[in-house]
C-alpha positions as CSV (number, residue, x, y, z in Angstrom):
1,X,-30.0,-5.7,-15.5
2,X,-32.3,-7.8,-13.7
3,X,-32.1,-11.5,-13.5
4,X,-34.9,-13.6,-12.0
5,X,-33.7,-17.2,-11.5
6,X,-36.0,-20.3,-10.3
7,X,-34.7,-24.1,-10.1
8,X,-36.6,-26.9,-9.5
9,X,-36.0,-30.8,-9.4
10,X,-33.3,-32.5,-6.8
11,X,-30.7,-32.1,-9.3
12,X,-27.7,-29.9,-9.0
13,X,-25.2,-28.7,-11.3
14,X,-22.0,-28.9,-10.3
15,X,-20.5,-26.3,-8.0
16,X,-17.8,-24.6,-10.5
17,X,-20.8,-23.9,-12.3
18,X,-22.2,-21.0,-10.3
19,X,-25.3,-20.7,-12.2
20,X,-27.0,-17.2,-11.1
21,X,-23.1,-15.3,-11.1
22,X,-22.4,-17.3,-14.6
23,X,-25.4,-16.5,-16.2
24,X,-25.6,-12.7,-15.0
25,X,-21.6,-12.4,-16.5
26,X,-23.1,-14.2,-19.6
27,X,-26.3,-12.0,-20.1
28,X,-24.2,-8.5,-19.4
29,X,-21.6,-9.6,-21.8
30,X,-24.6,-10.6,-24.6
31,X,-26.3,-7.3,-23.8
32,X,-22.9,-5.7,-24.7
33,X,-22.0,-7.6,-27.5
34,X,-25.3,-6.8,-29.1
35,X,-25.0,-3.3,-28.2
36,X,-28.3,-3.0,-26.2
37,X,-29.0,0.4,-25.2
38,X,-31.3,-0.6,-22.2
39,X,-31.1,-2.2,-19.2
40,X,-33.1,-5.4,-19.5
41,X,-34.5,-8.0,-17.6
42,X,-34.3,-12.1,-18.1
43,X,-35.7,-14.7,-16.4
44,X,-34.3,-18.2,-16.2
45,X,-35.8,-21.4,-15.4
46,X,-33.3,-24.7,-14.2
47,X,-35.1,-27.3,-14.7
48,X,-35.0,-31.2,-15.6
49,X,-35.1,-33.6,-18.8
50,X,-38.4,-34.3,-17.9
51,X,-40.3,-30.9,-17.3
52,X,-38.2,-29.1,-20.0
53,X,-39.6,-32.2,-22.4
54,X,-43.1,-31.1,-20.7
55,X,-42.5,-27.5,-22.3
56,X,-40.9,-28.7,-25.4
57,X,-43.7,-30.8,-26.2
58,X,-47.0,-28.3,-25.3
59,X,-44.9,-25.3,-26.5
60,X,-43.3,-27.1,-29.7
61,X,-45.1,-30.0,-30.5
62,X,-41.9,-32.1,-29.7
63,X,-42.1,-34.8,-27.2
64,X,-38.2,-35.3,-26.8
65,X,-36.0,-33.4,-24.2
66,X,-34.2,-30.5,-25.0
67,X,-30.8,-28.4,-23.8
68,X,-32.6,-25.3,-24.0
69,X,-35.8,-23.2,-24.7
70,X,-36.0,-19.5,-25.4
71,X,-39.1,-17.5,-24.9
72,X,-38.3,-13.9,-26.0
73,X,-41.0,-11.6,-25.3
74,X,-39.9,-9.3,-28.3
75,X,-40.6,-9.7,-31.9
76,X,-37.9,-7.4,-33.6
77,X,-38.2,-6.2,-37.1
78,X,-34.1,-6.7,-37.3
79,X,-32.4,-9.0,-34.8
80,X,-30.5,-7.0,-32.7
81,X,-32.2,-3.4,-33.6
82,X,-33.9,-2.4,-30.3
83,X,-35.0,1.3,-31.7
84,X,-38.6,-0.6,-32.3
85,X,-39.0,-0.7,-28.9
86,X,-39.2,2.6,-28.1
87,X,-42.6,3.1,-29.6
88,X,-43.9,-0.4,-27.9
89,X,-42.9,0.9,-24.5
90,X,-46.6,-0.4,-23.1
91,X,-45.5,-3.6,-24.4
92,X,-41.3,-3.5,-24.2
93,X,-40.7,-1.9,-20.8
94,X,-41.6,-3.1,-17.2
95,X,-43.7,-0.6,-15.6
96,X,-42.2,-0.9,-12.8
97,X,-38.4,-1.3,-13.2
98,X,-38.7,0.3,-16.8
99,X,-36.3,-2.7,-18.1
100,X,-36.9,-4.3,-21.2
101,X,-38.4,-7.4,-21.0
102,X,-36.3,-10.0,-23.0
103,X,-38.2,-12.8,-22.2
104,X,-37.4,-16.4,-20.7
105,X,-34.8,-18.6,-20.8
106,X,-35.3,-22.6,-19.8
107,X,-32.1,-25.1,-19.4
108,X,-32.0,-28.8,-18.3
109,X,-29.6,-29.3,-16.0
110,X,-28.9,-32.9,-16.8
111,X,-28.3,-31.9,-20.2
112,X,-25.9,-29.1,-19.3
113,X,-24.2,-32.2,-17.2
114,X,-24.3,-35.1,-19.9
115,X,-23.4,-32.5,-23.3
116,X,-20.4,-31.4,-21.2
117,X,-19.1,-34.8,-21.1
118,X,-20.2,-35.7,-24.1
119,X,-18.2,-32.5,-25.6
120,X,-15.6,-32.8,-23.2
121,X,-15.8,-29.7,-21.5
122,X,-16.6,-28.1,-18.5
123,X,-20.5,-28.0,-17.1
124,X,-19.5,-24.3,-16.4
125,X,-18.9,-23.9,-20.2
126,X,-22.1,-25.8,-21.5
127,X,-23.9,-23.6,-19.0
128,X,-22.8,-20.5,-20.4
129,X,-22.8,-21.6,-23.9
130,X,-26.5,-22.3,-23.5
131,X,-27.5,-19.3,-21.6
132,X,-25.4,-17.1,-24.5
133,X,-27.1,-19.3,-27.3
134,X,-30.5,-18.5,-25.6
135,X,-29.7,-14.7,-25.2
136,X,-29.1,-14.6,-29.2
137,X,-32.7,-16.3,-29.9
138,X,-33.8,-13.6,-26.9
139,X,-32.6,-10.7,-29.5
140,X,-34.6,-12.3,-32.6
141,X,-31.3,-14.5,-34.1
142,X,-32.5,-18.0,-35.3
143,X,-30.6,-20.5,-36.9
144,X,-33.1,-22.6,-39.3
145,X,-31.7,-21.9,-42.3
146,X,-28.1,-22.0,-42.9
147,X,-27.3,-18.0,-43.4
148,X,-28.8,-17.7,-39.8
149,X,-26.9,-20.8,-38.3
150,X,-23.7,-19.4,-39.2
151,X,-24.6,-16.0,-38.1
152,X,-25.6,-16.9,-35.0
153,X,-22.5,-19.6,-34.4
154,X,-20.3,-16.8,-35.0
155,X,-22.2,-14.7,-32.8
156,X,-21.5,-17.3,-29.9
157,X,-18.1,-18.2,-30.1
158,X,-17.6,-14.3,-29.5
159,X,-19.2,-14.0,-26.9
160,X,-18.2,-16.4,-25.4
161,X,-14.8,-15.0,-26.2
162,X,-16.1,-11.9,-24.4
163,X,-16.3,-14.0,-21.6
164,X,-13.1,-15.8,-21.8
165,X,-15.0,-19.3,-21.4
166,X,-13.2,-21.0,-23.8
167,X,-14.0,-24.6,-25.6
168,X,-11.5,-27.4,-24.1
């Protein structure tokens, strides 16, 4: 598994978050859970309210910040169901590693900051709820209508199970 990560903005998340480490254990453990045969590739972007608001707004017509954006660079027939791929390899694969490309991930960092206080947990667990969140709209899960919500909250409670980050 590859993992591309890029920050910008003076901002830091805290130091128990360990972003790159706690995002790679988050990402291996969604690949896992979701039984992806491949190795794959993600990139993530750690950013601020006001550039992730930027990209909300051009990419979403939503001017308003946001916790999280996902980009996948896969359109699946089935969420989850990666056969597909196999004839799209042109499109699917890296030529060059021969990963499958999942596509992008984007967080704000202060949101990871306030929503942890606001929920009363860790930054370290709003981190790797959002990355595991992301991952599931990364494999084609979406939660607009209410079957898909609950799908996909069930989804994220296990793995975050999987990687014993509880809620607090």
């Amino acid at each position: 598994m590859s993992l591309y990560v890029e920050e910008e903005g003076s901002l830091v998340l805290p130091e128990d978050v360990d972003a790159e480490n706690t995002a790679e254990m988050v990402i291996k453990a969604a690949l896992d859970y979701i039984g992806c045969p491949y190795e794959a590739e993600v990139n993530l972007l750690l950013t601020t309210d006001n550039e992730i608001q930027e990209m909300n707004k051009m990419f979403r017509e939503l001017d308003k910040s946001t916790d999280v954006l996902s980009f996948p660079m896969l359109e699946y027939e089935i969420p989850g169901e990666f056969e597909i791929f196999e004839k799209q390899a042109e499109d699917a694969f890296n030529p060059e590693s021969g990963e499958l490309m999942l596509g992008d991930i984007v967080i704000s960092k202060n949101k990871v900051i306030a929503q942890a206080e606001a929920y009363g947990h860790s930054p370290k667990r709003e981190f790797a709820f959002l990355i595991a969140h992301s991952m599931l709209h990364l494999f084609g899960f979406d939660h607009m209508e209410e079957d898909e919500r609950v799908v996909m909250e069930q989804k994220q409670r296990e793995i975050m199970e999987k990687v014993q980050i509880p809620r607090e």
